[in-house]
C-alpha positions, 0 to 999 in steps of 0.5 A: 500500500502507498498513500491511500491506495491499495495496489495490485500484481497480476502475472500469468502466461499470455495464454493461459486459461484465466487472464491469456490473451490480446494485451486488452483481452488480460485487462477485461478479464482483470477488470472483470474481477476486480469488479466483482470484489468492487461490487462486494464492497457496494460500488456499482463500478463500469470498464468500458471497451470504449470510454471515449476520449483521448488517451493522455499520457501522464505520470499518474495513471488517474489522468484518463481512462483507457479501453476496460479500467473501472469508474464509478460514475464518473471517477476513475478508481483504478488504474493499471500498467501491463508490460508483456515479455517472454510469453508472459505478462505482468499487470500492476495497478493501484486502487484508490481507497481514499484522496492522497495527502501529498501534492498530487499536482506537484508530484505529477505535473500541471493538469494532474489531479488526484483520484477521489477515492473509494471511500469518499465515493462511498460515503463510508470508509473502506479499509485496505483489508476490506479490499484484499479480501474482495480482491481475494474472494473474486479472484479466488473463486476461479483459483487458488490466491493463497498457495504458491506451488513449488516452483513459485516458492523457489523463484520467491526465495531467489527474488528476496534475496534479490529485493533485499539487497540495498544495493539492488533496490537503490542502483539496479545491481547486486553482487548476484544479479547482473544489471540488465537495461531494457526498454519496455516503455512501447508495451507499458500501458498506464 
């Protein structure tokens, strides 16, 4: 979590049976989800093949609305980026539970401004394990959210030693891991 929102990974094969497919196809099919944990928390949201309106590229995910992120009513209240490599895919994205209390617009630039909230869209304060156990529950009721199988306990071990390293967290590299430079910002969606 960062400051008032709730923030999300999902990785998968591009073709697999749950979340596979097109780069939108794996949006509509997180969105679809993640509107069902939305609805258990009593938000009516939408993700629209279509929102209409031109696609601004910003700092903050909260500026424009793209082909299936979900609003309720007028607000966006969650934004995601995906990045496709090697035959998988990774989706990251933030939900806002309520308004920052940085300077968004001094973060972000001129023109930016920052996500009103779930809570206050609501009415009601709506806390981050509220929305982790909706997430869990929607996503749950297709698979498994809570059990790693053996090979994804072993690349965890392999990545907290990496992510543990302050020489990797603060410059890119560790003694056990090489630096690698790629450029993905063509297959970054915000």
């Amino acid at each position: 979590m960062h400051n008032g929102d709730f923030t999300y990974s999902v990785v998968a094969a591009t073709d697999d049976s749950l979340f596979g497919g097109s780069t939108i196809e794996t949006y509509r099919k997180i969105s679809e989800r993640l509107a069902q944990a939305f609805k258990e928390l009593g938000a009516d949201v939408t993700a629209e093949p279509n929102p209409g309106g031109k696609y601004q590229r910003s700092a903050s995910c909260f500026d424009s609305t793209v082909t299936y992120e979900l609003k309720l009513g007028r607000e966006k209240i969650a934004g995601g980026a995906q990045v496709r490599q090697s035959g998988a895919f990774l989706q990251q994205g933030s939900i806002a539970l309520s308004r920052p209390e940085y300077d968004f617009e001094r973060l972000f630039g001129g023109g930016s401004r920052p996500p009103t909230g779930l809570s206050l869209l609501l009415g009601k304060r709506v806390s981050y394990e509220e929305v982790r156990m909706a997430i869990q529950n929607s996503f749950g009721r297709t698979m498994r959210a809570d059990t790693l199988n053996e090979f994804e306990l072993a690349r965890r071990e392999e990545l907290l030693s990496k992510y543990e390293s302050s020489g990797w967290n603060y410059f890119g590299k560790s003694a056990s891991f090489p630096m690698v430079y790629e450029s993905f910002s063509d297959q970054i969606r915000c």
